[in-house]
MIDOSE-1310 file (N, C-alpha, C; in nm, 2 decimals, decimal comma, always signed):
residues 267
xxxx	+11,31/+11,04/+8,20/+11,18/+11,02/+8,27/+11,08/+10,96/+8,18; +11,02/+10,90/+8,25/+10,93/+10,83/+8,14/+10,77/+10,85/+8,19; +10,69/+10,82/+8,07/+10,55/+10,86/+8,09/+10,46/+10,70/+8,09; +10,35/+10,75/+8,21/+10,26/+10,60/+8,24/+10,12/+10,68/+8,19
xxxx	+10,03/+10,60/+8,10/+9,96/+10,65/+8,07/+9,85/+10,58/+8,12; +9,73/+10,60/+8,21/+9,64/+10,53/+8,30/+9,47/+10,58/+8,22; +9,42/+10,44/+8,18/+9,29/+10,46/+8,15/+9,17/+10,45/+8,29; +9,10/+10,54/+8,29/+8,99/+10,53/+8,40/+8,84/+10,45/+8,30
xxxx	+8,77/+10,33/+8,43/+8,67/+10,28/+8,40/+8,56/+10,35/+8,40; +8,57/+10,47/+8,45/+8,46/+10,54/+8,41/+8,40/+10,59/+8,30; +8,29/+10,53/+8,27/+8,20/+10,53/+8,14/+8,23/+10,41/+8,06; +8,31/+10,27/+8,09/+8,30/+10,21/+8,04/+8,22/+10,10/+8,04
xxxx	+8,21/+10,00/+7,94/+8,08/+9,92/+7,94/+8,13/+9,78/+7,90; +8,07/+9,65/+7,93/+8,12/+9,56/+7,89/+8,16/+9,48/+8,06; +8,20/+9,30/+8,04/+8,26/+9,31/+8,14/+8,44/+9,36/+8,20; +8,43/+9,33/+8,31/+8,52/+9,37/+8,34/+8,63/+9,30/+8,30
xxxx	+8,65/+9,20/+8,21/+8,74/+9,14/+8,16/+8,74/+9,18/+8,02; +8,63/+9,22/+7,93/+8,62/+9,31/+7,83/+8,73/+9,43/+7,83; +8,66/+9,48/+7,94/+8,72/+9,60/+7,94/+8,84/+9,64/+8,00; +8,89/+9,47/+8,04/+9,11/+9,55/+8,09/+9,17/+9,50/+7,93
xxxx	+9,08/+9,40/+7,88/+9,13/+9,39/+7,71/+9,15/+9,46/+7,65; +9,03/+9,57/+7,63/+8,98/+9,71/+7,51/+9,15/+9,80/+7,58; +9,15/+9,79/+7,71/+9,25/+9,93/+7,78/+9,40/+9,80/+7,73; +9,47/+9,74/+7,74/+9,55/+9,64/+7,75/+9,60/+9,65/+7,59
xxxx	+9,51/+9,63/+7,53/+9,51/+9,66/+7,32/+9,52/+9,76/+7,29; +9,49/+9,88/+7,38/+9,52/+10,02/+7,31/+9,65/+10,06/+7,37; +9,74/+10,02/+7,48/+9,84/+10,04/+7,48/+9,85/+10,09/+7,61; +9,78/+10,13/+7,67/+9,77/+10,21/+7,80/+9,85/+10,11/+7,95
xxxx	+9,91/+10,17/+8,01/+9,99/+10,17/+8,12/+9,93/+10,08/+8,26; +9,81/+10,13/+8,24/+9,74/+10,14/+8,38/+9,58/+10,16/+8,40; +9,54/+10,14/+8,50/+9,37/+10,17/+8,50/+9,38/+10,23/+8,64; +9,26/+10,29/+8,65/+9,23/+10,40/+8,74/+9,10/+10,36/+8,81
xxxx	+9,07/+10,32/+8,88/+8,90/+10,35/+8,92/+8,89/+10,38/+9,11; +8,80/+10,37/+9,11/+8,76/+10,37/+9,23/+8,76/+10,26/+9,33; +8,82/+10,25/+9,46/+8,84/+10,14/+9,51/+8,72/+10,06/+9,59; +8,65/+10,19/+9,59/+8,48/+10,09/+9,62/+8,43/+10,03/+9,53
xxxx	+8,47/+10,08/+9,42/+8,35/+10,04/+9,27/+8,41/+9,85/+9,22; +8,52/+9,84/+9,33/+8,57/+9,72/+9,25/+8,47/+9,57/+9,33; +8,44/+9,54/+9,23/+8,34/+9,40/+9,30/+8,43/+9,28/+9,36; +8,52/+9,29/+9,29/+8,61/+9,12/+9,31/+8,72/+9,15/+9,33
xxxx	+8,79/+9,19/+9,44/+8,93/+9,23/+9,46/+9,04/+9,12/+9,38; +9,01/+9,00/+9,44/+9,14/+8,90/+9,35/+9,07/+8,86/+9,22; +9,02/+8,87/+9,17/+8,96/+8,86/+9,01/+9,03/+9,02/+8,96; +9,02/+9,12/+8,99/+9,10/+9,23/+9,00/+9,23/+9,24/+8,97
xxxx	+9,27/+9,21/+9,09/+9,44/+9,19/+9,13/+9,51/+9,06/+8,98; +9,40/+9,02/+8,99/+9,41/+8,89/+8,86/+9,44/+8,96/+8,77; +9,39/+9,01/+8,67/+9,36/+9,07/+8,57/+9,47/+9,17/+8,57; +9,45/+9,26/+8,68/+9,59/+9,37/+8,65/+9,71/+9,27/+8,66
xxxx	+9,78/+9,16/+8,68/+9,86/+9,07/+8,67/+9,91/+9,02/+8,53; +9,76/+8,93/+8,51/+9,74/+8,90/+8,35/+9,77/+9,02/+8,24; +9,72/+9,14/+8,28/+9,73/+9,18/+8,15/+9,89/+9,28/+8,13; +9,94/+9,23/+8,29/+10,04/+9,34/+8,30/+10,03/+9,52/+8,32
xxxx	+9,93/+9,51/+8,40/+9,85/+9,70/+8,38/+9,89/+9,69/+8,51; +9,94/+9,88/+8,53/+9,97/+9,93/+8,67/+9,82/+10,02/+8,73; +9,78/+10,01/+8,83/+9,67/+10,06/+8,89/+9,66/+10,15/+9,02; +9,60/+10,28/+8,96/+9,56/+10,39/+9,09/+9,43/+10,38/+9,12
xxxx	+9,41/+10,37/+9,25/+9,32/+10,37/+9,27/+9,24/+10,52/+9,30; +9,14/+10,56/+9,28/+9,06/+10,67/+9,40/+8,99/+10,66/+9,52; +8,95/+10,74/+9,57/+8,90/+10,72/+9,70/+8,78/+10,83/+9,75; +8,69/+10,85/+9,75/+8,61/+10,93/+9,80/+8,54/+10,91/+9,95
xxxx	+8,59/+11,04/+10,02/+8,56/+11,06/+10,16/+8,40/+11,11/+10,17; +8,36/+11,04/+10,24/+8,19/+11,11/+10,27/+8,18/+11,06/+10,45; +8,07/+11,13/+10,47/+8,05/+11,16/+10,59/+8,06/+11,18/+10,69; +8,05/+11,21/+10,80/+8,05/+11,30/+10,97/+8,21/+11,29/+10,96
xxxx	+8,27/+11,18/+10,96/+8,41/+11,22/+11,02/+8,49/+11,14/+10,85; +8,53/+11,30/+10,83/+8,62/+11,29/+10,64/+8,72/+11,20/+10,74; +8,84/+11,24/+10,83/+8,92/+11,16/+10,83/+8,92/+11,02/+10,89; +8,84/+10,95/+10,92/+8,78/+10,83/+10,98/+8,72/+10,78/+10,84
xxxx	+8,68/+10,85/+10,77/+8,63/+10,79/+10,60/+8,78/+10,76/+10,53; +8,89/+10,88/+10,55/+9,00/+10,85/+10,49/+9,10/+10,73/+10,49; +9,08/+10,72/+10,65/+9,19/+10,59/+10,74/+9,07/+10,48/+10,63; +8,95/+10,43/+10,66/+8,94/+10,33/+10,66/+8,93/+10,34/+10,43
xxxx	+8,93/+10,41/+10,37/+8,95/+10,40/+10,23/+9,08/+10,37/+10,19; +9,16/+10,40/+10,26/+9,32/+10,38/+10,27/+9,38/+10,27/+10,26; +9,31/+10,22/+10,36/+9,30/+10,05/+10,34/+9,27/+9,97/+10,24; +9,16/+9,97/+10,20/+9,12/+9,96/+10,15/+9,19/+9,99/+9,99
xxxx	+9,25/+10,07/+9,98/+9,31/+10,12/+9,86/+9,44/+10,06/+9,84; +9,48/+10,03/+9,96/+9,61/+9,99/+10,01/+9,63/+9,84/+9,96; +9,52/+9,73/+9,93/+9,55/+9,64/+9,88/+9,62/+9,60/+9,78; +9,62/+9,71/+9,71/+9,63/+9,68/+9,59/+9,81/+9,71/+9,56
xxxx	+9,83/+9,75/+9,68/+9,99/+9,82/+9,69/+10,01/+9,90/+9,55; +9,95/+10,01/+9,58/+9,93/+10,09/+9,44/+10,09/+10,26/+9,51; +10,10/+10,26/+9,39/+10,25/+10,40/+9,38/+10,18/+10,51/+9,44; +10,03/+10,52/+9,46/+10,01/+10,65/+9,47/+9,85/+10,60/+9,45
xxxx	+9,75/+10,71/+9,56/+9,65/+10,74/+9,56/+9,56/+10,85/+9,50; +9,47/+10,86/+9,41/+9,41/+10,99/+9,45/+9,28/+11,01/+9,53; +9,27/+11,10/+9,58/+9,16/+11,17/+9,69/+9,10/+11,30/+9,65; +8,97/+11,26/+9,66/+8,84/+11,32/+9,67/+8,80/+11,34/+9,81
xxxx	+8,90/+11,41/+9,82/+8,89/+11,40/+10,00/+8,83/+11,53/+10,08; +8,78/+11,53/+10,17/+8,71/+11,70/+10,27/+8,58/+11,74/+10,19; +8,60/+11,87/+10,22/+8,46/+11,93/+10,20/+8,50/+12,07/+10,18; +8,43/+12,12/+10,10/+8,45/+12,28/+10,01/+8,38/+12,38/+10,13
xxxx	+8,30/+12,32/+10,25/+8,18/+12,41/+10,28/+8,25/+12,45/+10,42; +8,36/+12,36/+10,46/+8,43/+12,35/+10,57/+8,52/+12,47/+10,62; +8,52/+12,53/+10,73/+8,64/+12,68/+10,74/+8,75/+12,60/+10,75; +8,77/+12,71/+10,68/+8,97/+12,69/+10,63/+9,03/+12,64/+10,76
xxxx	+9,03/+12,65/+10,86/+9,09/+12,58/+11,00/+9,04/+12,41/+10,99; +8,94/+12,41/+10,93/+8,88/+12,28/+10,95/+8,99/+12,16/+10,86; +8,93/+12,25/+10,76/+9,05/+12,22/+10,59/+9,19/+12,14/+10,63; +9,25/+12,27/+10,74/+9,36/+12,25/+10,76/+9,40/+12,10/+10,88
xxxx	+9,30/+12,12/+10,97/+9,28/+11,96/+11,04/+9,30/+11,86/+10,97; +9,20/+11,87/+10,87/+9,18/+11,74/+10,79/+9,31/+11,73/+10,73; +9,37/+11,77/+10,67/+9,48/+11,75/+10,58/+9,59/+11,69/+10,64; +9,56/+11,76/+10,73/+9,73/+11,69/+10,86/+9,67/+11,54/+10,91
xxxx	+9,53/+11,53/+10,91/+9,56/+11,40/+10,93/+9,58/+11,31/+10,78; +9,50/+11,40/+10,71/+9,53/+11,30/+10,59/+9,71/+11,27/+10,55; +9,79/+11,34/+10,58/+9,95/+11,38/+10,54/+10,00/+11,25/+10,65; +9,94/+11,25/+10,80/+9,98/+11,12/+10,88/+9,89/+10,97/+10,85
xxxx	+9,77/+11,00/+10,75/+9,73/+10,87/+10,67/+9,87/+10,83/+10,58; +9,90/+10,95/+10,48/+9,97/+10,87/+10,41/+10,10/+10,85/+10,45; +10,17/+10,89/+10,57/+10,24/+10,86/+10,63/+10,27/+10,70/+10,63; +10,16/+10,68/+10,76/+10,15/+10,57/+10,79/+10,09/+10,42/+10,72
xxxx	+10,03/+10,47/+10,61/+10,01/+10,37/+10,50/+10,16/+10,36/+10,39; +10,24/+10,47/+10,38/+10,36/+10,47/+10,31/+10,29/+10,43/+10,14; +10,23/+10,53/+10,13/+10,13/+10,58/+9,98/+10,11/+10,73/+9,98; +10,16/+10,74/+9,90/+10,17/+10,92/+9,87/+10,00/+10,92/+9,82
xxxx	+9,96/+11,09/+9,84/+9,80/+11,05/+9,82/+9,82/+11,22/+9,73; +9,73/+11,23/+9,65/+9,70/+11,31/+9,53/+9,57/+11,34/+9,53; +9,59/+11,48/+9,62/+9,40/+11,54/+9,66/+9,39/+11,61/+9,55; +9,28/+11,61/+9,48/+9,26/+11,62/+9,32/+9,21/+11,78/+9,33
xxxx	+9,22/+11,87/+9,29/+9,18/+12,01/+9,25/+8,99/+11,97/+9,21; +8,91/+11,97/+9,26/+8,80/+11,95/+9,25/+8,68/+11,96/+9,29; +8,59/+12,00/+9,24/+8,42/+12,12/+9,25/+8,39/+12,01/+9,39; +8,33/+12,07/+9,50/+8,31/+12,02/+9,64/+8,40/+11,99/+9,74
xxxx	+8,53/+11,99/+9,66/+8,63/+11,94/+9,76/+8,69/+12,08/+9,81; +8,79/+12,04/+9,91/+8,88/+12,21/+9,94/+8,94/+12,28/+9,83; +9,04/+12,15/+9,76/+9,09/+12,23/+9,62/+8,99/+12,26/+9,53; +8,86/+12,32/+9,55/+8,78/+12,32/+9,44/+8,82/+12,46/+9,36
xxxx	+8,90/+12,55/+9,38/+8,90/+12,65/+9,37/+9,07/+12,72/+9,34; +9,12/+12,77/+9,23/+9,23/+12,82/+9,28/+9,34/+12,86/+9,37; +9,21/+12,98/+9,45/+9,28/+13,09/+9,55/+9,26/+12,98/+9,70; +9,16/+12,91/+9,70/+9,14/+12,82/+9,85/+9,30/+12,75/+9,86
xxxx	+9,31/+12,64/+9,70/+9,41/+12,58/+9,72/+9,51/+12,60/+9,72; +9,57/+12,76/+9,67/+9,69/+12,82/+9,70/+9,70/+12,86/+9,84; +9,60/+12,89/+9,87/+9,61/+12,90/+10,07/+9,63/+12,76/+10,15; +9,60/+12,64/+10,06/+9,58/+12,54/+10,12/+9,79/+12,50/+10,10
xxxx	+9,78/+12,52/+10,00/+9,98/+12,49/+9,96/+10,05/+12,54/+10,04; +10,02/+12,65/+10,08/+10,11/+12,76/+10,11/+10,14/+12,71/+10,24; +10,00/+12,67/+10,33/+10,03/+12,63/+10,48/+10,15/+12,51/+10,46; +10,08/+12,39/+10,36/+10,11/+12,24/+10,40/+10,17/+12,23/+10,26
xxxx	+10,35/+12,25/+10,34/+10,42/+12,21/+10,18/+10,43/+12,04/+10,15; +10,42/+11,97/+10,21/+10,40/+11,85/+10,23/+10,29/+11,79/+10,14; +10,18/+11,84/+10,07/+10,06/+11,81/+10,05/+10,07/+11,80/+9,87; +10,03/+11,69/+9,83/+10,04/+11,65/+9,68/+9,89/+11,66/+9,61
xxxx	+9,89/+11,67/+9,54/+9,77/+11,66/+9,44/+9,77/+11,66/+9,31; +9,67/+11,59/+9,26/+9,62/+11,51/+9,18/+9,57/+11,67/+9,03; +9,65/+11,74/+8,95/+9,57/+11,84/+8,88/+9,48/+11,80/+8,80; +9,38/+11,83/+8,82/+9,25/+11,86/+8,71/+9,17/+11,97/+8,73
xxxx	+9,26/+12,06/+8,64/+9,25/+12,19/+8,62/+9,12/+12,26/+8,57; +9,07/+12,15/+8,51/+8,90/+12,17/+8,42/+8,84/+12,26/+8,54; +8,80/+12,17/+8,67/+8,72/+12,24/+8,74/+8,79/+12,37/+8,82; +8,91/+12,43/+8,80/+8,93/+12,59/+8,85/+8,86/+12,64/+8,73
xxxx	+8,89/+12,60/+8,61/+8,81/+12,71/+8,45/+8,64/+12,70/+8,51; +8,60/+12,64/+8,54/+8,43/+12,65/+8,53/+8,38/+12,70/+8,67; +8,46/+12,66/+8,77/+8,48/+12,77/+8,91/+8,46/+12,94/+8,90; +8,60/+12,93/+8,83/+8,62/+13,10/+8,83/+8,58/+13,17/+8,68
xxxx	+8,50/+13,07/+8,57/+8,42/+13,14/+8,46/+8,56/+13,16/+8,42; +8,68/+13,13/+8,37/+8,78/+13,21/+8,35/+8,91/+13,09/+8,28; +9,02/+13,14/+8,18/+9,08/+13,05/+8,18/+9,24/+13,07/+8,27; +9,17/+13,12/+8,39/+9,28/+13,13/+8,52/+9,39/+13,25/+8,45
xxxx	+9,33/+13,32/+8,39/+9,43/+13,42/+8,38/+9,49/+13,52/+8,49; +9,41/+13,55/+8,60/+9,45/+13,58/+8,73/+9,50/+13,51/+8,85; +9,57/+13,34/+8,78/+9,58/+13,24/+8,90/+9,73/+13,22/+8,88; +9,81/+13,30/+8,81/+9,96/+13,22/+8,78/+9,98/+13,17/+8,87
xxxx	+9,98/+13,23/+8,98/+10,07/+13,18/+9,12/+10,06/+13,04/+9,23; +9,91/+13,02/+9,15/+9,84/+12,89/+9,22/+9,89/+12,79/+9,14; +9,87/+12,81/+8,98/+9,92/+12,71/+8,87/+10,11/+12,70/+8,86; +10,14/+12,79/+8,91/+10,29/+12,74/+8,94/+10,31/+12,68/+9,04
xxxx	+10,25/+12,67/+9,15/+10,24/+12,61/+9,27/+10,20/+12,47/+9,25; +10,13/+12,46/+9,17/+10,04/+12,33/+9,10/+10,13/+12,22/+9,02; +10,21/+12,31/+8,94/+10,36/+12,27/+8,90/+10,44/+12,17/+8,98; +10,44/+12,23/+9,12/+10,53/+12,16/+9,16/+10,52/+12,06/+9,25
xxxx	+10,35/+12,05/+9,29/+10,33/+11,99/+9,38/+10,23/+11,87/+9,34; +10,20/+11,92/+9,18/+10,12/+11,77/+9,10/+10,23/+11,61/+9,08; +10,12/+11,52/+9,14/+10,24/+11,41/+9,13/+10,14/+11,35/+9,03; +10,03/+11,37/+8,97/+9,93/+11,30/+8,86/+9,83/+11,40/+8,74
xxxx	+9,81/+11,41/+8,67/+9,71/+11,48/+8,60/+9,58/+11,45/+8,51; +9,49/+11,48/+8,56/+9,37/+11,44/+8,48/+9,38/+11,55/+8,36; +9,39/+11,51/+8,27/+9,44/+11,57/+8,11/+9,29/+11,64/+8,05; +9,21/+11,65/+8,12/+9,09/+11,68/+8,06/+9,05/+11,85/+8,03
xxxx	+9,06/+11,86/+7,94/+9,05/+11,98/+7,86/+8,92/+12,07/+7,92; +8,89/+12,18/+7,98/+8,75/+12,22/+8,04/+8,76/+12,34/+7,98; +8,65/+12,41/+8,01/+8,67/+12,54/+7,96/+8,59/+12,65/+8,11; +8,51/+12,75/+8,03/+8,48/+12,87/+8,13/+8,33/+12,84/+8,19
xxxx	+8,27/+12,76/+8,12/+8,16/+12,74/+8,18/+8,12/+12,60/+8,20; +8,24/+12,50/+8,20/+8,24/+12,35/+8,25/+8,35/+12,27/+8,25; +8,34/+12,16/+8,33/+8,50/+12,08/+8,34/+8,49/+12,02/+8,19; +8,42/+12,00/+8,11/+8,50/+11,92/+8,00/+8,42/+11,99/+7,85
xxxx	+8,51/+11,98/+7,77/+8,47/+12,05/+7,66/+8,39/+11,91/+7,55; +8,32/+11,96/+7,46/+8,30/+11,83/+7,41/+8,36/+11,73/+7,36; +8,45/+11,81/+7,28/+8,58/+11,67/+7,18/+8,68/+11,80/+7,17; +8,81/+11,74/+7,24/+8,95/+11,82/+7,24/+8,99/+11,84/+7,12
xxxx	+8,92/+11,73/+7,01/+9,01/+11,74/+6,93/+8,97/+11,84/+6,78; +8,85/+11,86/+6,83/+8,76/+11,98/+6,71/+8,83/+12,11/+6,73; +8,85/+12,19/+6,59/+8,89/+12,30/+6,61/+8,86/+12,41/+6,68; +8,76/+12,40/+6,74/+8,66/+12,51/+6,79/+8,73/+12,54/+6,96
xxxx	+8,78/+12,44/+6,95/+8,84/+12,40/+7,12/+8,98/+12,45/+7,11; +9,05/+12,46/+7,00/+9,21/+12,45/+7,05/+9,26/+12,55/+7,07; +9,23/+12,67/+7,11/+9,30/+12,76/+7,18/+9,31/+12,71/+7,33; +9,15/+12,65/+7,37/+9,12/+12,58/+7,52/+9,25/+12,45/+7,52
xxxx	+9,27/+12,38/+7,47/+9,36/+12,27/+7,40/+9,52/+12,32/+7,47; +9,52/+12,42/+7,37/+9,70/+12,50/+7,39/+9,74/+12,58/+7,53; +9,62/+12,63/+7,56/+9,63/+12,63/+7,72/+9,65/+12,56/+7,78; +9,59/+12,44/+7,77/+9,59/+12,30/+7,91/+9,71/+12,32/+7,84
xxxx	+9,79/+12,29/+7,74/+9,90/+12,22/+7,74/+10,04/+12,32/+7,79; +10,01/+12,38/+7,78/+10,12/+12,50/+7,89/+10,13/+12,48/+7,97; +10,01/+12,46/+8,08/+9,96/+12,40/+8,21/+10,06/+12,28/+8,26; +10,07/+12,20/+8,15/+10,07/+12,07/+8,16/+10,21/+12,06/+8,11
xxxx	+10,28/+12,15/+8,09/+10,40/+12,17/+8,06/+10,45/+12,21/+8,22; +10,40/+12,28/+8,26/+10,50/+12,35/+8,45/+10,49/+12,24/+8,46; +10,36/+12,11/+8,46/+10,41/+12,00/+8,60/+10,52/+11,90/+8,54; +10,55/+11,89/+8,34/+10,63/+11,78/+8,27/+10,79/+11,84/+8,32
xxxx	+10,81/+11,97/+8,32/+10,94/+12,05/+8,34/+10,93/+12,03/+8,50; +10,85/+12,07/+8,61/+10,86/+12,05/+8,75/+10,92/+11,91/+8,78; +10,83/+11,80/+8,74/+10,89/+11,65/+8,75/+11,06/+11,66/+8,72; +11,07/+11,68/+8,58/+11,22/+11,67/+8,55/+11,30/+11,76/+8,61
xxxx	+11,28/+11,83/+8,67/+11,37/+11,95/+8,76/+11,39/+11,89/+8,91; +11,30/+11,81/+8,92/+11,30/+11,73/+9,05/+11,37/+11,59/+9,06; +11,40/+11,56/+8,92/+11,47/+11,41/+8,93/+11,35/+11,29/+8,92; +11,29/+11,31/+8,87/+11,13/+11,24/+8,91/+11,21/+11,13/+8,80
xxxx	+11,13/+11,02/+8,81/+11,20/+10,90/+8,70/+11,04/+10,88/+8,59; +10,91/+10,93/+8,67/+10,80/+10,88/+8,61/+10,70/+10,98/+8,59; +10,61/+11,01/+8,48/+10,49/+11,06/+8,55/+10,38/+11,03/+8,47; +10,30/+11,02/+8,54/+10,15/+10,94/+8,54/+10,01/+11,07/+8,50
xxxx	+9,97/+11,01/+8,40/+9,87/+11,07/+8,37/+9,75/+10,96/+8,31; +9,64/+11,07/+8,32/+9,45/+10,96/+8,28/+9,42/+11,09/+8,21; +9,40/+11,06/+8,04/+9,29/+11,12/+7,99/+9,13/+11,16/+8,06; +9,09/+11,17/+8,16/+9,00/+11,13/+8,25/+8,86/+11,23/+8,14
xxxx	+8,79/+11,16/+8,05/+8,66/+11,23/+8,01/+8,54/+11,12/+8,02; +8,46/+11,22/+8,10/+8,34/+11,11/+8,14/+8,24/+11,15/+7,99; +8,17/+11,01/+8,12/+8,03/+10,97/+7,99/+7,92/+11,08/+8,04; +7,78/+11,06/+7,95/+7,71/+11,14/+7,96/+7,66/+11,13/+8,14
xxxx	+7,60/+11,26/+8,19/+7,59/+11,31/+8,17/+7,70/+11,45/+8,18; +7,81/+11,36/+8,23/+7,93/+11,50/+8,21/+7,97/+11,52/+8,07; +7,95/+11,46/+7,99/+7,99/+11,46/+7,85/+7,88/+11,52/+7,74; +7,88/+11,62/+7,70/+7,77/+11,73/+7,63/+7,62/+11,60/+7,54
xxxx	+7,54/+11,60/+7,54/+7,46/+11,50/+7,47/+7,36/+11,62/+7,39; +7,31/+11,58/+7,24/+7,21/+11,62/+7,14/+7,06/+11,64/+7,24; +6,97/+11,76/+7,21/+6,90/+11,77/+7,26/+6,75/+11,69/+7,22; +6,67/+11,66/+7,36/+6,56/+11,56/+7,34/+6,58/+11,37/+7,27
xxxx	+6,70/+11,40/+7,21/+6,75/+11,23/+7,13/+6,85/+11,23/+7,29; +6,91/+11,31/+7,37/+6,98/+11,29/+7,45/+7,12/+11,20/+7,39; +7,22/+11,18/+7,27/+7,29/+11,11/+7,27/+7,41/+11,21/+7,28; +7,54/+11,13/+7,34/+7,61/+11,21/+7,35/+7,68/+11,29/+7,25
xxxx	+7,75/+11,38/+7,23/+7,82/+11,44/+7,14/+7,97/+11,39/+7,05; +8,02/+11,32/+7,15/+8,13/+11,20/+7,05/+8,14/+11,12/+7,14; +8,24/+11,02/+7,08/+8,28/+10,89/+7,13/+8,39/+10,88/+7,22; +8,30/+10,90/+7,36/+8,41/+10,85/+7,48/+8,53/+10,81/+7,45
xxxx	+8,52/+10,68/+7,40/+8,67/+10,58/+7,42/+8,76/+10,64/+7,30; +8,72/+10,73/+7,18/+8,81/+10,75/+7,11/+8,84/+10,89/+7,13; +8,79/+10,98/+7,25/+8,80/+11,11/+7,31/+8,95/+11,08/+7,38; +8,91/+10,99/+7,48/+9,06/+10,94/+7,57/+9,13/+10,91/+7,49
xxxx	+9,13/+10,82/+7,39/+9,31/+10,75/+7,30/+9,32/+10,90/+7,24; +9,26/+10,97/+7,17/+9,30/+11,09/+7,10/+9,41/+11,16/+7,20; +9,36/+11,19/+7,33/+9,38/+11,26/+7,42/+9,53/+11,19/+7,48; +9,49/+11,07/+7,49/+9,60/+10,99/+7,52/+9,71/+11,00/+7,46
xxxx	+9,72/+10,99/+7,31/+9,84/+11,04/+7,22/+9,84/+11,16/+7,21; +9,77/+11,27/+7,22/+9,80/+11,41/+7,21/+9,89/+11,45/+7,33; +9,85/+11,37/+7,42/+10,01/+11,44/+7,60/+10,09/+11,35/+7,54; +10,11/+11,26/+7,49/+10,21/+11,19/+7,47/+10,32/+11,24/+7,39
xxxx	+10,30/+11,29/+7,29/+10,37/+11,39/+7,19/+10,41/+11,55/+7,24; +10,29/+11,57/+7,35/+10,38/+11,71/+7,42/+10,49/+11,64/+7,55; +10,46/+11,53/+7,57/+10,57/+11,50/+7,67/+10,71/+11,50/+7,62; +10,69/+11,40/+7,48/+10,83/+11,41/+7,42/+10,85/+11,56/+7,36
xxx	+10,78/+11,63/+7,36/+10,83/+11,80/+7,32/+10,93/+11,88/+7,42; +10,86/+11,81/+7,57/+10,87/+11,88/+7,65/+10,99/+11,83/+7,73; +11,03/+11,71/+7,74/+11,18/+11,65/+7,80/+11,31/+11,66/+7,74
């Protein structure tokens, strides 16, 4: 099985030919962004070509009708004939019956687009929450997502010590992972790689061990991960100077080679 390591443009700076260089030189797989945020589809498509980079896209659902936002992002995402989607898809505020509408259509989106889609474990969304999203598995074994575990720790104040059964379920049904370290009172900690953090550290990586073992128990040939740590203001900043706490881009490579060495532990 082999590992695709996907950098996301978020928080990045420079143009956008800058910045598939800076991701392209550090060794990375792939880029990640958002499929609205892209200005120039074939300058795009260019670039991921030129530099030889594989691309997921995301997708965020808003307004009166999520699945009418889904069909037409789909498309949209679809250009790019990408392995796999992820989705920021529904609404956290919605009854569970609602939840369950939306998903069946979303499951006959990705049907009919023939793009597996990866609904991300995420604050506002349905999976915002451990116990929702284990109710939400349990109905629709069919339904894939995207783990980023950060936001169940800052949900439930906790480091999910009462959720095994959702995080084994998460195991098997993650087809991507946002590798981002969170803790009890926020999705991301300041820098994974200070000591102050790594008990929070050796957790995620247990975590992150059910989905490396689930893949390979399944025959999987690939799996795909994004260091995903944003800029300020998700990223902790000095008070009144407002600057952030470390350096973005070398938060991700750290992170980026730190799964990379538990992958080879773990195969």
């Amino acid at each position: 099985m082999n590992l695709k390591i996907y950098k996301s443009l978020w928080g990045m700076t420079g143009t956008i030919e800058e910045q598939f260089s800076q991701i392209a030189m550090a060794g990375y797989d792939g880029i990640e962004s958002a499929a609205e945020e892209i200005a120039d589809v074939e300058k795009f498509k260019a670039l991921l070509n030129e530099y030889k980079l594989d691309f997921i896209p995301l997708i965020y659902t808003e307004g009166r009708n999520h699945s009418a936002s889904l069909g037409k992002l789909m498309w949209l995402a679809s250009q790019y004939e990408p392995k796999k989607i992820i989705a920021h898809a529904g609404r956290d505020l919605w009854s569970f019956d609602d939840q369950m509408k939306f998903f069946e259509d979303a499951l006959w989106a990705e049907k009919e687009f023939r793009i597996p889609i990866a609904h991300e474990t995420h604050r506002r969304r349905p999976f915002f929450s451990p116990t929702n999203s284990l109710a939400i598995m349990q109905k629709l074994p069919e339904l894939k997502v995207n783990a980023d575990l950060s936001h169940w720790c800052c949900v439930t104040e906790s480091m999910l010590e009462d959720h095994s059964e959702a995080l084994k379920l998460i195991g098997d049904r993650a087809i991507h992972i946002h590798c981002r370290v969170g803790y009890e009172n926020g999705p991301q900690v300041p820098n994974p790689a200070a000591p102050e953090w790594a008990a929070h550290l050796a957790i995620f990586e247990e975590w992150w061990k059910l989905i490396i073992i689930a893949h390979k128990q399944r025959g999987e040939t690939e799996l795909t991960i994004t260091p995903e740590y944003g800029p300020p203001s998700y990223m902790q900043t000095t008070p009144c100077e407002n600057k952030p706490v470390a350096d973005l881009w070398n938060v991700c490579l750290w992170s980026a080679e730190r799964f990379r060495a538990l992958f080879k532990k773990s195969i």
